[in-house]
N, CA, C and O atoms as a GROMACS GRO file, in nm:
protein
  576
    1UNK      N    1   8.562   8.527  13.771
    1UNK     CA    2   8.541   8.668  13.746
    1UNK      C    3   8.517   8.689  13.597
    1UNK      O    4   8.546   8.605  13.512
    2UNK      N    5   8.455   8.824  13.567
    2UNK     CA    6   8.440   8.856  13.420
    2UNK      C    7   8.537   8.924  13.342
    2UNK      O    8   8.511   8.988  13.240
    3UNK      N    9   8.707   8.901  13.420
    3UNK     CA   10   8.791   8.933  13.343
    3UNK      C   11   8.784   9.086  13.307
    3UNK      O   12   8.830   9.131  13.202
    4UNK      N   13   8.711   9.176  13.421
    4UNK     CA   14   8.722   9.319  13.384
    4UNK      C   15   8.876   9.390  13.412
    4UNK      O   16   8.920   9.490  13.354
    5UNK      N   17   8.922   9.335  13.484
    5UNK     CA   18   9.072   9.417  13.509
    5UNK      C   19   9.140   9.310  13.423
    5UNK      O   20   9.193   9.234  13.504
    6UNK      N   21   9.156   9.282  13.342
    6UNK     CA   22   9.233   9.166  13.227
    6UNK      C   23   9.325   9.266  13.141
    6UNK      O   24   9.292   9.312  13.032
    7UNK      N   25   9.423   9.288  13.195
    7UNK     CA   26   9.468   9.417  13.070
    7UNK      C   27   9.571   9.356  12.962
    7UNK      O   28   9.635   9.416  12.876
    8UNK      N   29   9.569   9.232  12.991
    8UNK     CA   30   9.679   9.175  12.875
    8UNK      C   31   9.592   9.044  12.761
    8UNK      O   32   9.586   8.929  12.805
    9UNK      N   33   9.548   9.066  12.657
    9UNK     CA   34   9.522   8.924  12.620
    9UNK      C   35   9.618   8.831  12.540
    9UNK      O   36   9.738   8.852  12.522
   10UNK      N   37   9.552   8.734  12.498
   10UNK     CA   38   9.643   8.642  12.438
   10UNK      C   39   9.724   8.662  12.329
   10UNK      O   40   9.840   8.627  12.303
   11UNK      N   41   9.607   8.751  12.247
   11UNK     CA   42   9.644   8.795  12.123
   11UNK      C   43   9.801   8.926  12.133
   11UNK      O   44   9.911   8.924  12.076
   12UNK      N   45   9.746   9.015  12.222
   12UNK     CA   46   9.906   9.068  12.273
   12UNK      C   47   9.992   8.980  12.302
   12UNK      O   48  10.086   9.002  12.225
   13UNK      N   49  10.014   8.904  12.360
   13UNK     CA   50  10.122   8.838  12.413
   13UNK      C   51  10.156   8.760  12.298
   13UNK      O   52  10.279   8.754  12.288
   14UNK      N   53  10.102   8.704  12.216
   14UNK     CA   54  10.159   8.655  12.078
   14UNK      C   55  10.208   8.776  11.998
   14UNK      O   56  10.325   8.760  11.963
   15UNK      N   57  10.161   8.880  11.962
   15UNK     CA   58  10.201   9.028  11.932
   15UNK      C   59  10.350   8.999  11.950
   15UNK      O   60  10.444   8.949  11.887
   16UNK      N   61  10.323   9.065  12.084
   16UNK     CA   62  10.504   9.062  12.159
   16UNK      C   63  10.586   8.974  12.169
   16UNK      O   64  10.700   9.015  12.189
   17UNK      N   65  10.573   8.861  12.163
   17UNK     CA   66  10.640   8.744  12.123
   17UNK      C   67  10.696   8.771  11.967
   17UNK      O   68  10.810   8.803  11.934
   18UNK      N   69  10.605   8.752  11.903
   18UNK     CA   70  10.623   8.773  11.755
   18UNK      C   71  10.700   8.887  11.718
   18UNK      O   72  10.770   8.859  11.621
   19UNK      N   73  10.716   9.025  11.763
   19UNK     CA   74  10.765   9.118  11.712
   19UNK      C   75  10.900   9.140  11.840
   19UNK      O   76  10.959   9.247  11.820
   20UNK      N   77  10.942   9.082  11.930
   20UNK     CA   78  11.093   9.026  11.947
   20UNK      C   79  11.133   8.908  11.879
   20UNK      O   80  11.238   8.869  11.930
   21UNK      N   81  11.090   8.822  11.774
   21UNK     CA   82  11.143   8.741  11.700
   21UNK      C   83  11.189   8.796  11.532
   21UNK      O   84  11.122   8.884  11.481
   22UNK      N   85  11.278   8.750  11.476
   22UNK     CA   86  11.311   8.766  11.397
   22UNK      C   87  11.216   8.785  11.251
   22UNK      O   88  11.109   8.724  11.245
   23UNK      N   89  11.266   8.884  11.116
   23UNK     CA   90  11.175   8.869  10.989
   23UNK      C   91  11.063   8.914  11.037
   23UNK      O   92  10.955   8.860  11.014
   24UNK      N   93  11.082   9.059  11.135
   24UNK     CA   94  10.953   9.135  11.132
   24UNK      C   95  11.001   9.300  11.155
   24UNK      O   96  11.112   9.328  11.200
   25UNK      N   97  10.901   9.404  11.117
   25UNK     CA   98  10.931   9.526  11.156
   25UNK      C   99  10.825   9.560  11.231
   25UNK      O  100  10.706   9.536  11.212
   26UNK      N  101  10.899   9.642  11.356
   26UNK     CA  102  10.816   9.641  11.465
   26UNK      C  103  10.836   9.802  11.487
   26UNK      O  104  10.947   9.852  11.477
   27UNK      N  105  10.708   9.885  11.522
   27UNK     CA  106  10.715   9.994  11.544
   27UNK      C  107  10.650  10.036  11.716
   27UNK      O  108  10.530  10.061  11.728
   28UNK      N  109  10.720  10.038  11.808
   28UNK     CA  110  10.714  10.063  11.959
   28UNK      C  111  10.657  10.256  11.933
   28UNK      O  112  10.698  10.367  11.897
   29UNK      N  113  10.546  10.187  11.980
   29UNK     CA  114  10.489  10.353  11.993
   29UNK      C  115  10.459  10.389  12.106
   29UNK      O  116  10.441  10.306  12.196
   30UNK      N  117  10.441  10.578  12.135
   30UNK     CA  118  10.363  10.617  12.267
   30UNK      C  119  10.253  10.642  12.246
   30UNK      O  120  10.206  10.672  12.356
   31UNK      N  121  10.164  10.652  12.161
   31UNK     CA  122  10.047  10.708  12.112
   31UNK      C  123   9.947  10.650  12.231
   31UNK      O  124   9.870  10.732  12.280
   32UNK      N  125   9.942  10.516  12.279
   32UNK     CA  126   9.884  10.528  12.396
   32UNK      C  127   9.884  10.615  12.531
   32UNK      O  128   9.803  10.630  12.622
   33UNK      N  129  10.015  10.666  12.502
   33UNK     CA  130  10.056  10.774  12.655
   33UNK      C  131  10.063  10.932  12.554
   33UNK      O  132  10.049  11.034  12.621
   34UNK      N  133  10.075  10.945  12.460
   34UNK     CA  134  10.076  11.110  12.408
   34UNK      C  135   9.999  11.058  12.293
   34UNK      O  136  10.023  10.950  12.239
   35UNK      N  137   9.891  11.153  12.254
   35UNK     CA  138   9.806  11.216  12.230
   35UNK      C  139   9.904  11.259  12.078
   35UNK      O  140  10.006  11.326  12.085
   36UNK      N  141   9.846  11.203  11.943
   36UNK     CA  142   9.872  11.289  11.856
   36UNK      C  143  10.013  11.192  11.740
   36UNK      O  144  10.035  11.210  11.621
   37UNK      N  145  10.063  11.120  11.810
   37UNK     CA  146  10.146  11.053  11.775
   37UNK      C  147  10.132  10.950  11.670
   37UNK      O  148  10.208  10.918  11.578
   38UNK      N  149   9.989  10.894  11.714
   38UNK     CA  150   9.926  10.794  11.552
   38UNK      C  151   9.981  10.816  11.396
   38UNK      O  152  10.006  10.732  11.309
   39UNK      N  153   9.991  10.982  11.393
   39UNK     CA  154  10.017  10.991  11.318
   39UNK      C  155  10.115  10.939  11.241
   39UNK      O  156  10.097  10.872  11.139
   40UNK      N  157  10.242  10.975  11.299
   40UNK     CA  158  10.353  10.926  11.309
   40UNK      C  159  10.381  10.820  11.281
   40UNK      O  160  10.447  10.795  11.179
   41UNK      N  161  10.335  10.719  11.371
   41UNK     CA  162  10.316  10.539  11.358
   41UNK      C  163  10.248  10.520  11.236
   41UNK      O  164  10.276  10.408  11.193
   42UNK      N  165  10.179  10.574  11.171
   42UNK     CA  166  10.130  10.549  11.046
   42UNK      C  167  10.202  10.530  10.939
   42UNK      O  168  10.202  10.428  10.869
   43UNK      N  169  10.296  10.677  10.918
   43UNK     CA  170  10.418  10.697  10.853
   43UNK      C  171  10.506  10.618  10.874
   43UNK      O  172  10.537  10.571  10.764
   44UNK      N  173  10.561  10.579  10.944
   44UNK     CA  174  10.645  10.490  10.987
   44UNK      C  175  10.619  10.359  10.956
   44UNK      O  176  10.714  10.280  10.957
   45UNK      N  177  10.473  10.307  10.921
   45UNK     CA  178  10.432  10.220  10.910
   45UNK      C  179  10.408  10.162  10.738
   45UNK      O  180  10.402  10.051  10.685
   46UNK      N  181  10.400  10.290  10.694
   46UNK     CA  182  10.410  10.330  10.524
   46UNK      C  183  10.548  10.269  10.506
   46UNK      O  184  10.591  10.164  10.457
   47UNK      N  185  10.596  10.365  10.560
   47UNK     CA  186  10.798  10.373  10.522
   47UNK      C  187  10.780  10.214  10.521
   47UNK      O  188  10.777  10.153  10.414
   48UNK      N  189  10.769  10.154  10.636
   48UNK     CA  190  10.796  10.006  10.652
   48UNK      C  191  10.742   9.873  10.542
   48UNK      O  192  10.780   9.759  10.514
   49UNK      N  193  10.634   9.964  10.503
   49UNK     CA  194  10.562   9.818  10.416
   49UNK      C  195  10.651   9.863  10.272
   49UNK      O  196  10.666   9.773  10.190
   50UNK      N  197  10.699   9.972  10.247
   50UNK     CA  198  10.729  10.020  10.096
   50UNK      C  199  10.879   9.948  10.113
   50UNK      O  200  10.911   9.875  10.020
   51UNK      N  201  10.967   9.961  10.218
   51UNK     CA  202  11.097   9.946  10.218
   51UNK      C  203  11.047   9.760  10.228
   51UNK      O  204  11.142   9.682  10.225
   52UNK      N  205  10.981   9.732  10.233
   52UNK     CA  206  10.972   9.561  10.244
   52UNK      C  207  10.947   9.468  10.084
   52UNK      O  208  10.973   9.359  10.034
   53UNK      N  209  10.871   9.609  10.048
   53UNK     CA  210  10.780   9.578   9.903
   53UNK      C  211  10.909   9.579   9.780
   53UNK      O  212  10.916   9.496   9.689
   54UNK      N  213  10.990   9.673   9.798
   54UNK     CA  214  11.129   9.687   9.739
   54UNK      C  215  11.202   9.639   9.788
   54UNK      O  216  11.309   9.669   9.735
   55UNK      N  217  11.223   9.533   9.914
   55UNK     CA  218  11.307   9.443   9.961
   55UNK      C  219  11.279   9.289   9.892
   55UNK      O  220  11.372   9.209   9.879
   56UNK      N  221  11.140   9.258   9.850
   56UNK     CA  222  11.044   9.167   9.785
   56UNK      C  223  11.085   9.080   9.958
   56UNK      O  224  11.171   8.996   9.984
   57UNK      N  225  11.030   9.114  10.003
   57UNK     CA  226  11.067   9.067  10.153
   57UNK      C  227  10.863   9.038  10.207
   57UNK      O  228  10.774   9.111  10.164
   58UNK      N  229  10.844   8.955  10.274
   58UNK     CA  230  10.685   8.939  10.350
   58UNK      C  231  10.647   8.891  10.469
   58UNK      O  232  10.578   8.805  10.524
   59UNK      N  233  10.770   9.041  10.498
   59UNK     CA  234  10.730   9.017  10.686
   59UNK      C  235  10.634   9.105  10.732
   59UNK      O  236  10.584   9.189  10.657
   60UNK      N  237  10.594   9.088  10.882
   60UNK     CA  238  10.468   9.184  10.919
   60UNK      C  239  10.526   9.309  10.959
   60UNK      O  240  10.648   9.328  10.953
   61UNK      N  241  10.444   9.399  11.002
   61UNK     CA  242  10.486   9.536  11.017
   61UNK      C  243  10.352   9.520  11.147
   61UNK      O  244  10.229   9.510  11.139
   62UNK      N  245  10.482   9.522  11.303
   62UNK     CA  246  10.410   9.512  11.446
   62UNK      C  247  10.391   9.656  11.457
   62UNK      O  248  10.465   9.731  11.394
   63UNK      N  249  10.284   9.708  11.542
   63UNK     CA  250  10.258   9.836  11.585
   63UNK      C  251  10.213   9.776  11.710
   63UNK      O  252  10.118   9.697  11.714
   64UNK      N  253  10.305   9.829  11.851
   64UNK     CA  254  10.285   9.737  11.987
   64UNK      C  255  10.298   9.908  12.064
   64UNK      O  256  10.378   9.993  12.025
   65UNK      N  257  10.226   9.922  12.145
   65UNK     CA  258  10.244  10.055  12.270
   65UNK      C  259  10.330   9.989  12.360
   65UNK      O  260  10.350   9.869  12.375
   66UNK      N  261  10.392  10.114  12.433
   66UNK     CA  262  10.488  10.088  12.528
   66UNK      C  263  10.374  10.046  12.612
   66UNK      O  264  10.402   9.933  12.653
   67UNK      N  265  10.238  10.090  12.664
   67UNK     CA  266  10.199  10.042  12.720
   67UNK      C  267  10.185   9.896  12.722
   67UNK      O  268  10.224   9.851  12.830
   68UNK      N  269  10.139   9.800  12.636
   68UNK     CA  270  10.102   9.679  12.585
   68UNK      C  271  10.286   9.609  12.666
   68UNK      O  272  10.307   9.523  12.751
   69UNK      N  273  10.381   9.700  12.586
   69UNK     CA  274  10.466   9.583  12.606
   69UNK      C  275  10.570   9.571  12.742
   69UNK      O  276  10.659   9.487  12.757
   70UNK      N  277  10.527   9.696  12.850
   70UNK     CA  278  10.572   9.693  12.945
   70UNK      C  279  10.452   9.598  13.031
   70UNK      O  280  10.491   9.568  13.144
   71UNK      N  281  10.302   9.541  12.995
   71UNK     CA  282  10.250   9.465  13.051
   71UNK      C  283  10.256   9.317  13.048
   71UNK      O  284  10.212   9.226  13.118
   72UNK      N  285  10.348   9.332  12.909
   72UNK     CA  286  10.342   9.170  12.845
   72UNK      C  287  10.508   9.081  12.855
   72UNK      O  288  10.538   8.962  12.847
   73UNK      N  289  10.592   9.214  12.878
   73UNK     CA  290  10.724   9.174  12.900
   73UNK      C  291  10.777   9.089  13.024
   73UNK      O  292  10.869   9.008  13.014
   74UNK      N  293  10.716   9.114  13.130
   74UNK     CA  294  10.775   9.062  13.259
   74UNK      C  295  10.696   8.910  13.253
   74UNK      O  296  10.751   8.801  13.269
   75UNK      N  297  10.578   8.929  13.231
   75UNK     CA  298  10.555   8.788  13.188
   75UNK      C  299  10.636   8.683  13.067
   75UNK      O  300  10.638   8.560  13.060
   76UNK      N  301  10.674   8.746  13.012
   76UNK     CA  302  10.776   8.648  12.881
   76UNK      C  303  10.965   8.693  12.903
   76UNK      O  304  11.053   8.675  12.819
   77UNK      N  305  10.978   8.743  13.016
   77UNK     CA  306  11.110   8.698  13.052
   77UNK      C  307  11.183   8.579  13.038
   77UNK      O  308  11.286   8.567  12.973
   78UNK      N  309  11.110   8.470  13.121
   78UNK     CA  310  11.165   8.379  13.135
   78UNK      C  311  11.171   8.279  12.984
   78UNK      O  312  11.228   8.170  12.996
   79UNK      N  313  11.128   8.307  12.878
   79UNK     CA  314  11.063   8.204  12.782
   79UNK      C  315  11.171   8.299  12.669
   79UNK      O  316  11.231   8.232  12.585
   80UNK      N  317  11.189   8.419  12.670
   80UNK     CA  318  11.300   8.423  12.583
   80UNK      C  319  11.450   8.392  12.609
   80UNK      O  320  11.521   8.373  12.708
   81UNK      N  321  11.468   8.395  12.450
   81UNK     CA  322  11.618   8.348  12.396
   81UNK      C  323  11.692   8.479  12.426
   81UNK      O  324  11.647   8.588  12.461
   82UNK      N  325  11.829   8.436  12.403
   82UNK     CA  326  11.891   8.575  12.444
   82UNK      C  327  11.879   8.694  12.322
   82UNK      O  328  11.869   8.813  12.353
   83UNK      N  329  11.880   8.648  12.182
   83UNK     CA  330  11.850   8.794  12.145
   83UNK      C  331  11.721   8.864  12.161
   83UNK      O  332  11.703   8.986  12.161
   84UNK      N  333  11.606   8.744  12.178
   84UNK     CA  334  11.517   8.874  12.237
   84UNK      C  335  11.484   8.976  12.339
   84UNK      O  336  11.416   9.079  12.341
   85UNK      N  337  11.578   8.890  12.446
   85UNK     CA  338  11.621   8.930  12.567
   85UNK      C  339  11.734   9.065  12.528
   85UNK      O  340  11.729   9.166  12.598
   86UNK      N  341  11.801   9.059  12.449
   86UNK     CA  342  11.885   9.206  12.445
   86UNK      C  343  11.814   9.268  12.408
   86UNK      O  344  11.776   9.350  12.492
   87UNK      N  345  11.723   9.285  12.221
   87UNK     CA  346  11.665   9.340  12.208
   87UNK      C  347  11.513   9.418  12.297
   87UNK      O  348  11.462   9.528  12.278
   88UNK      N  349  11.482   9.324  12.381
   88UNK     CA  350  11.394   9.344  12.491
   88UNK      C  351  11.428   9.497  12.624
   88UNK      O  352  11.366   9.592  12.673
   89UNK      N  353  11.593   9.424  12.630
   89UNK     CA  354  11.673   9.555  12.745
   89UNK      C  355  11.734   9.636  12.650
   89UNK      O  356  11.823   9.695  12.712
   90UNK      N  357  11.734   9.672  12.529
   90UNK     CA  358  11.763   9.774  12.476
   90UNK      C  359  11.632   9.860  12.481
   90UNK      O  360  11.647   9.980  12.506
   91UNK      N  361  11.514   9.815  12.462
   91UNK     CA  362  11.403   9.911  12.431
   91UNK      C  363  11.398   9.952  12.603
   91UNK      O  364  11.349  10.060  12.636
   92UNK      N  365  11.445   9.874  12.690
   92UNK     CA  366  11.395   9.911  12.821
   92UNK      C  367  11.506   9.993  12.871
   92UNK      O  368  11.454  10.064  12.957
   93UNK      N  369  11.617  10.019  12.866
   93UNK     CA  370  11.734  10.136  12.844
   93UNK      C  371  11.693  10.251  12.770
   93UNK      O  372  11.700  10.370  12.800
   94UNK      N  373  11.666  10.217  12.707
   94UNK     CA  374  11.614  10.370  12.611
   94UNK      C  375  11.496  10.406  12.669
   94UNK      O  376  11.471  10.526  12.658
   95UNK      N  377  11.423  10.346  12.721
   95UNK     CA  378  11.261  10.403  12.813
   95UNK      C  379  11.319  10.471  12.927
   95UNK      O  380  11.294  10.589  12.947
   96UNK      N  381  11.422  10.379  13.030
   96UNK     CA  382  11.468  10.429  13.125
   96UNK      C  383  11.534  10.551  13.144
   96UNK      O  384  11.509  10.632  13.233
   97UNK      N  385  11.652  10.568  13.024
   97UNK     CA  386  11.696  10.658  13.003
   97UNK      C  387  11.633  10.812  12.930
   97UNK      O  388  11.686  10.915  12.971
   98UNK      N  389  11.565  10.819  12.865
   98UNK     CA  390  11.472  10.901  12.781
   98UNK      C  391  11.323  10.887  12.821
   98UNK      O  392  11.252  10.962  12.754
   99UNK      N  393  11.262  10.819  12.901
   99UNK     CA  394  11.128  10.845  12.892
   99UNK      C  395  11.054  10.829  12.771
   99UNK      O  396  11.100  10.750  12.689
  100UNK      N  397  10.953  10.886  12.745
  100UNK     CA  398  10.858  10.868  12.586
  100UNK      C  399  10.893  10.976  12.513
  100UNK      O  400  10.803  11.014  12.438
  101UNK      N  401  10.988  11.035  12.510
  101UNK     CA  402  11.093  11.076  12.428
  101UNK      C  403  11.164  11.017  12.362
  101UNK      O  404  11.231  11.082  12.282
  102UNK      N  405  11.183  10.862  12.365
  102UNK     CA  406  11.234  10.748  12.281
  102UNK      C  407  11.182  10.734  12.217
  102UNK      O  408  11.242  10.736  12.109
  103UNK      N  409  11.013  10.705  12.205
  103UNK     CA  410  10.955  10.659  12.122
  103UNK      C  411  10.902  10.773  11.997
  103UNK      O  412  10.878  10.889  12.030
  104UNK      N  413  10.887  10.726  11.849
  104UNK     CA  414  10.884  10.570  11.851
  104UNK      C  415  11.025  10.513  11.869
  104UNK      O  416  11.123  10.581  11.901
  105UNK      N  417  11.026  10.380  11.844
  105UNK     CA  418  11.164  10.272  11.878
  105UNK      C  419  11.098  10.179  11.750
  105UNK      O  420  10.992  10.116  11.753
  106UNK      N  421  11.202  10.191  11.632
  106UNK     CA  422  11.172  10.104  11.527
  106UNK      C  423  11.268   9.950  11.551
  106UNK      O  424  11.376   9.939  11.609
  107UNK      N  425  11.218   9.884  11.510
  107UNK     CA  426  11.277   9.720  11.526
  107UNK      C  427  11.307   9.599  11.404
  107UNK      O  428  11.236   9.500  11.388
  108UNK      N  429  11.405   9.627  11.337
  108UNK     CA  430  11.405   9.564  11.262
  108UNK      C  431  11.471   9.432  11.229
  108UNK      O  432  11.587   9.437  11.189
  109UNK      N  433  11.416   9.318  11.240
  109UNK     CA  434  11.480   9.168  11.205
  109UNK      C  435  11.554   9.187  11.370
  109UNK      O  436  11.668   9.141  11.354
  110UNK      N  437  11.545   9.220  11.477
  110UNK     CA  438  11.544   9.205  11.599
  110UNK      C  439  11.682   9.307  11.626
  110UNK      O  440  11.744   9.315  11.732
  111UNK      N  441  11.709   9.375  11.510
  111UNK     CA  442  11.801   9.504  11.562
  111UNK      C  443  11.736   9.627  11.577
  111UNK      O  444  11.658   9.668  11.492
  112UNK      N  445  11.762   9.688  11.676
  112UNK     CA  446  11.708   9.848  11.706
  112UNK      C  447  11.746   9.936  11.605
  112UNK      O  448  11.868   9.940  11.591
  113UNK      N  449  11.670  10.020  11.516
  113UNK     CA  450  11.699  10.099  11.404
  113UNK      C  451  11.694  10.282  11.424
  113UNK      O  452  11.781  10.359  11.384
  114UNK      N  453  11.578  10.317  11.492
  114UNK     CA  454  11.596  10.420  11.496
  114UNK      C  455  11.501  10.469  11.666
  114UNK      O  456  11.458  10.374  11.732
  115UNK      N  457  11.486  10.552  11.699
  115UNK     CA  458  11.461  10.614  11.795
  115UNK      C  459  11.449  10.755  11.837
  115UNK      O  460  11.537  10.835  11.803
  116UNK      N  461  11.341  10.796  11.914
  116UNK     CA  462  11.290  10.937  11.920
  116UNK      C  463  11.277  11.002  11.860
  116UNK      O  464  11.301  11.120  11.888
  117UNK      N  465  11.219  10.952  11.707
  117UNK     CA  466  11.194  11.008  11.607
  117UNK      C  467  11.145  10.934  11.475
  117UNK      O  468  11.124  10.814  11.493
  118UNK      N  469  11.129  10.966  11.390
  118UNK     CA  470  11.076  10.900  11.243
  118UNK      C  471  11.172  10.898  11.149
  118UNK      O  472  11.200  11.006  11.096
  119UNK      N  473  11.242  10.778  11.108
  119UNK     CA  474  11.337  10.716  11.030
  119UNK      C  475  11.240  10.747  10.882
  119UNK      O  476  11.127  10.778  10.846
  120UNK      N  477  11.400  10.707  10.823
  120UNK     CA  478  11.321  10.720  10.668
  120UNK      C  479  11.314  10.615  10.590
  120UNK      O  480  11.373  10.510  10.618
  121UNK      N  481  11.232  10.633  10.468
  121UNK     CA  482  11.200  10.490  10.418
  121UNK      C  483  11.376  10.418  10.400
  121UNK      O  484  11.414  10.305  10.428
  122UNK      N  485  11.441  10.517  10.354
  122UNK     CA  486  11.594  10.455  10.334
  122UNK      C  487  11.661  10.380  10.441
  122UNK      O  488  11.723  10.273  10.440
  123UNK      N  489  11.632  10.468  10.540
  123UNK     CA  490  11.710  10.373  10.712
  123UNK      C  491  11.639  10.222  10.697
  123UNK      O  492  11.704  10.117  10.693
  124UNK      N  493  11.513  10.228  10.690
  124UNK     CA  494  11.429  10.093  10.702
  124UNK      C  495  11.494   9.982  10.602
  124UNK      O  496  11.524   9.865  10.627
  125UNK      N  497  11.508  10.068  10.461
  125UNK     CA  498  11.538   9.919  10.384
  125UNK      C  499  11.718   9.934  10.419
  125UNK      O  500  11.768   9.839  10.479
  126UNK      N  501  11.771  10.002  10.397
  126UNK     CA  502  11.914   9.992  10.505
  126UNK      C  503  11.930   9.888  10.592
  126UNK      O  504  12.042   9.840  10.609
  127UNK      N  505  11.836   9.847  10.648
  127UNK     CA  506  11.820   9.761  10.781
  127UNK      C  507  11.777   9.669  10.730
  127UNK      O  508  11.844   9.577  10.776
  128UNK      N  509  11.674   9.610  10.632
  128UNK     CA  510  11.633   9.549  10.541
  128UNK      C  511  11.749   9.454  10.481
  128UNK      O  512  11.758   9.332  10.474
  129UNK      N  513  11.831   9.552  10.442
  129UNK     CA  514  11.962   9.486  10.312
  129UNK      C  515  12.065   9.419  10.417
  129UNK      O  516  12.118   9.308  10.414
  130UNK      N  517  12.070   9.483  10.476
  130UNK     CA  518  12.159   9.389  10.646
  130UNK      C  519  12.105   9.291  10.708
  130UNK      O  520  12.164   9.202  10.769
  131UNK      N  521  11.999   9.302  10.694
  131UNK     CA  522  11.923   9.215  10.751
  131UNK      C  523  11.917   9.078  10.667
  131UNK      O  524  11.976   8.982  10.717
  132UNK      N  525  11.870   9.064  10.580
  132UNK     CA  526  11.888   8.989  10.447
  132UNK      C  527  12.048   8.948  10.427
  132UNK      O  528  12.074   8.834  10.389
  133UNK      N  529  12.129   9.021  10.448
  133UNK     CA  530  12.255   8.987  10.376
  133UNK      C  531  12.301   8.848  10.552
  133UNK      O  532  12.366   8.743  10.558
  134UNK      N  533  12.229   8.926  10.650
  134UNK     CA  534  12.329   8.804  10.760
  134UNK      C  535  12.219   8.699  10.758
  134UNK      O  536  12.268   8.586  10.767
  135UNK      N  537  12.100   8.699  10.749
  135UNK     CA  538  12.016   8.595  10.728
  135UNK      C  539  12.072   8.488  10.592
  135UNK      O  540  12.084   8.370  10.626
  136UNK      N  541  12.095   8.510  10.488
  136UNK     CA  542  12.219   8.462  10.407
  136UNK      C  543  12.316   8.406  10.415
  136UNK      O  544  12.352   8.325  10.330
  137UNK      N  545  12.378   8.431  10.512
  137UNK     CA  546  12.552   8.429  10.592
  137UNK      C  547  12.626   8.505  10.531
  137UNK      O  548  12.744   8.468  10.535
  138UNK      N  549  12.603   8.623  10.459
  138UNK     CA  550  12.665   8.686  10.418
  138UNK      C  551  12.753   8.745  10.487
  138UNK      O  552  12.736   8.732  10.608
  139UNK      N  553  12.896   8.840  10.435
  139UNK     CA  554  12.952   8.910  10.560
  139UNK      C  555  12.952   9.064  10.445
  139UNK      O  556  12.953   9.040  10.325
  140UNK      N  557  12.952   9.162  10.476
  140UNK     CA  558  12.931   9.284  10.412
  140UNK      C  559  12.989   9.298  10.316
  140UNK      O  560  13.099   9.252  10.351
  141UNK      N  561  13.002   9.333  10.200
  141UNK     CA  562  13.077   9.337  10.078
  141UNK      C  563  13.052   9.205   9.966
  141UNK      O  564  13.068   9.210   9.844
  142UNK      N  565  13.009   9.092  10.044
  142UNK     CA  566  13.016   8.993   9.979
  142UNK      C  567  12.873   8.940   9.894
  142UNK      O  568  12.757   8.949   9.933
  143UNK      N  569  12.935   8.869   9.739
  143UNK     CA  570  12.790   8.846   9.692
  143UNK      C  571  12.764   8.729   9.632
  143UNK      O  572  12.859   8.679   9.571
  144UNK      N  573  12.662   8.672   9.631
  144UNK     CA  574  12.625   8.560   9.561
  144UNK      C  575  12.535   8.572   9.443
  144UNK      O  576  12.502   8.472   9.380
   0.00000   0.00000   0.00000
């Protein structure tokens, strides 16, 4: 066949792989299902590269639709680890529970940051400095 009903490619499924793995910020949008929302994901997407740039941090900044990743998820069940697997049923709890009223769903270093709404550049590097400090082995308070 010519691959006309193909709604997932490779390049998604590395996407979604990649942005449930660790040392990335991932922004879960609806803009595929509501109309108007790009915007948003944009901002959010600002916030993210600035809070990284002042983190001196050079991870990617994912922009994945709920659509994309409710097509790409059931296929990569079996192949994740367990934190991507929580982080995976947390975004799918918050869909279940809220609808696209969750989104966006920000993701940072594979912890859930903010939701049904637009975080600020501060929450991001917040998440950033935690993020960094347990990648370290740090435990909170503590410094090298």
């Amino acid at each position: 066949m010519l691959n006309f009903f193909k709604k997932t490619s490779d390049a998604d499924i590395t996407q979604v792989k990649r942005a449930l793995g660790p040392e990335a910020i991932v922004v879960l949008s609806a803009s595929c299902c509501m109309p108007g929302t790009t915007q948003v994901d944009e901002q959010i997407e600002a916030a993210a590269r600035n809070a990284l740039t002042q983190a001196k941090l050079d991870w990617p900044v994912l922009t994945i639709t709920v659509t994309t990743a409710q097509s790409i998820l059931p296929k990569l069940s079996a192949e994740l680890n367990a934190k991507e697997s929580a982080v995976a049923q947390q975004v799918t709890e918050l869909f279940m529970a809220h609808g696209l009223s969750a989104f966006p769903i920000v993701i940072v270093d594979q912890t859930l940051v903010s939701y049904g709404g637009e975080p600020d550049q501060a929450m991001i590097h917040n998440a950033l400095a935690a993020a960094s400090e347990t990648n370290l082995g740090l435990t909170s308070g503590e410094v090298r």
